[in-house]
C-alpha positions, -999 to 999 in steps of 0.1 A, spaced: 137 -9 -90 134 30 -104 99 37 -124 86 69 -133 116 90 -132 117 86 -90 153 82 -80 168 48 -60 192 73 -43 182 76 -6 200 114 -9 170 124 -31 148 118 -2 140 141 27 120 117 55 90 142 74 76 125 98 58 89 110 24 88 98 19 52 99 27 16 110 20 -16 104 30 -54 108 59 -48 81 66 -17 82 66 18 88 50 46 67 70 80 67 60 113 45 85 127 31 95 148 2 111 137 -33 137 169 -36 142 164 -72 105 176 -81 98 188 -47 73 162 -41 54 152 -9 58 110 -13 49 82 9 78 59 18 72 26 33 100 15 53 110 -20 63 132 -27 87 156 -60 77 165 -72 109 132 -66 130 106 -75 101 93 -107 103 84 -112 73 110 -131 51 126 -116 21 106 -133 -4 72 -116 11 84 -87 8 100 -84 -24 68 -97 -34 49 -65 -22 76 -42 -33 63 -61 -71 29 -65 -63 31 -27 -58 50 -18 -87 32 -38 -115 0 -26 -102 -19 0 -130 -53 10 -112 -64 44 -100 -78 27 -68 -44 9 -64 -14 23 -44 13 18 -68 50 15 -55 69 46 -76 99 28 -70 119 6 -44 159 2 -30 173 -11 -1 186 16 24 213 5 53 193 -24 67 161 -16 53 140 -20 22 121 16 16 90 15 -12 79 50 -24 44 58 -34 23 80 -37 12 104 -4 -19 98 1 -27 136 24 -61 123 40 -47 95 54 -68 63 58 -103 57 68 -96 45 102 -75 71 108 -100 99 100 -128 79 117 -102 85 149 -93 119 144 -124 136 127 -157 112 125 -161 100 157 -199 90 146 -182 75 114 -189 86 73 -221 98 59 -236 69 39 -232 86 7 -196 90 17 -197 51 26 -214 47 -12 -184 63 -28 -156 46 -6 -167 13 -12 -179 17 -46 -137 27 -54 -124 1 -31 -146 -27 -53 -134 -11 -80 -100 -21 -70 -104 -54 -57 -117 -59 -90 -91 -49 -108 -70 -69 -83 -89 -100 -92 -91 -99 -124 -51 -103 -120 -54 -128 -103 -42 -112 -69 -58 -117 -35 -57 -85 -16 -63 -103 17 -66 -73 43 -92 -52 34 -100 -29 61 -105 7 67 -66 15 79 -58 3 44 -86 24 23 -65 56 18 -79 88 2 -67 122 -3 -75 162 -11 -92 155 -46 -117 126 -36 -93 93 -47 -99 61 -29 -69 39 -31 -64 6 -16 -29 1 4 -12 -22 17 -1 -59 4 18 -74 32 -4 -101 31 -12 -107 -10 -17 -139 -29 -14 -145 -61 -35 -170 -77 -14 -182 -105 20 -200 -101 56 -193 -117 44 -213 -148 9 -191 -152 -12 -214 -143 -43 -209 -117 -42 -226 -85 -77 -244 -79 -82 -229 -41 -63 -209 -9 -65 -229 21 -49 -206 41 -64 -176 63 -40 -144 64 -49 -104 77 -58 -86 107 -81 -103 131 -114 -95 137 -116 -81 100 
């Protein structure tokens, strides 16, 4: 799936380093070499992920038809060897756990706190109004940057609340995310 002018040709893609993981995937920076671009690319390996293919082509979608400023959006996605890699945006600050970790050991400021959640409502609303569940909000998946965005990350673990045909389901039953969150 191309978008955006981003290339599906894993040659157009120089892979940095690891700067994240997750329960589907890993994260990698890396740089775009057509526009010389620092870009996030979520990798998925095929054979260890388990998650089955229909989960994750739904994120790689979810991702991709997504329109928010508080949203990571997928740039663009392909299937590499034996793994499915999603490009987005690089997000430099990393996520809020991770700077909590590194940098705030006593945590935000609350008018830091304020702002954060004040974005991260902003795109669950947006999310909602959809009809998408985000269903793993937490701090490793509030990602910010250099110029003060908040973008919410992550939708391993989506659900959508209308069917094939459009229609709105009445309820979820079911219980996904990260324990303890």
């Amino acid at each position: 799936m191309q978008m955006g002018g981003y290339s599906t040709n894993p040659a157009d893609y120089k892979l940095l380093e690891e700067v994240g993981y997750g329960a589907t995937g890993t994260v990698y920076r890396a740089i775009y070499l057509p526009f010389n671009q620092l870009v996030a690319i979520k990798s998925f390996d095929l054979d260890r992920c388990n998650v089955n293919l229909d989960d994750l082509r739904r994120e790689a979608q979810t991702m991709s038809l997504i329109d928010h400023p508080n949203v990571v959006r997928a740039l663009c996605s392909f299937a590499v060897d034996r793994s499915l890699w999603v490009v987005m945006p690089f997000m430099d600050q990393g996520s809020c756990l991770h700077l909590i970790k590194i940098a705030l050991s006593h945590g935000f400021q609350e008018d830091a706190i304020g702002s954060i959640l004040k974005e991260t409502l902003k795109a669950l609303h947006y999310l909602h109004r959809h009809g998408h569940i985000h269903g793993d909000v937490k701090a490793g998946n509030i990602l910010l940057d250099t110029s003060a965005s908040v973008r919410l990350a992550d939708f391993g673990v989506s659900a959508c609340l209308y069917d094939n045909a459009g229609d709105r389901h009445r309820s979820r039953n079911t219980f996904v995310g990260t324990p303890c969150w």
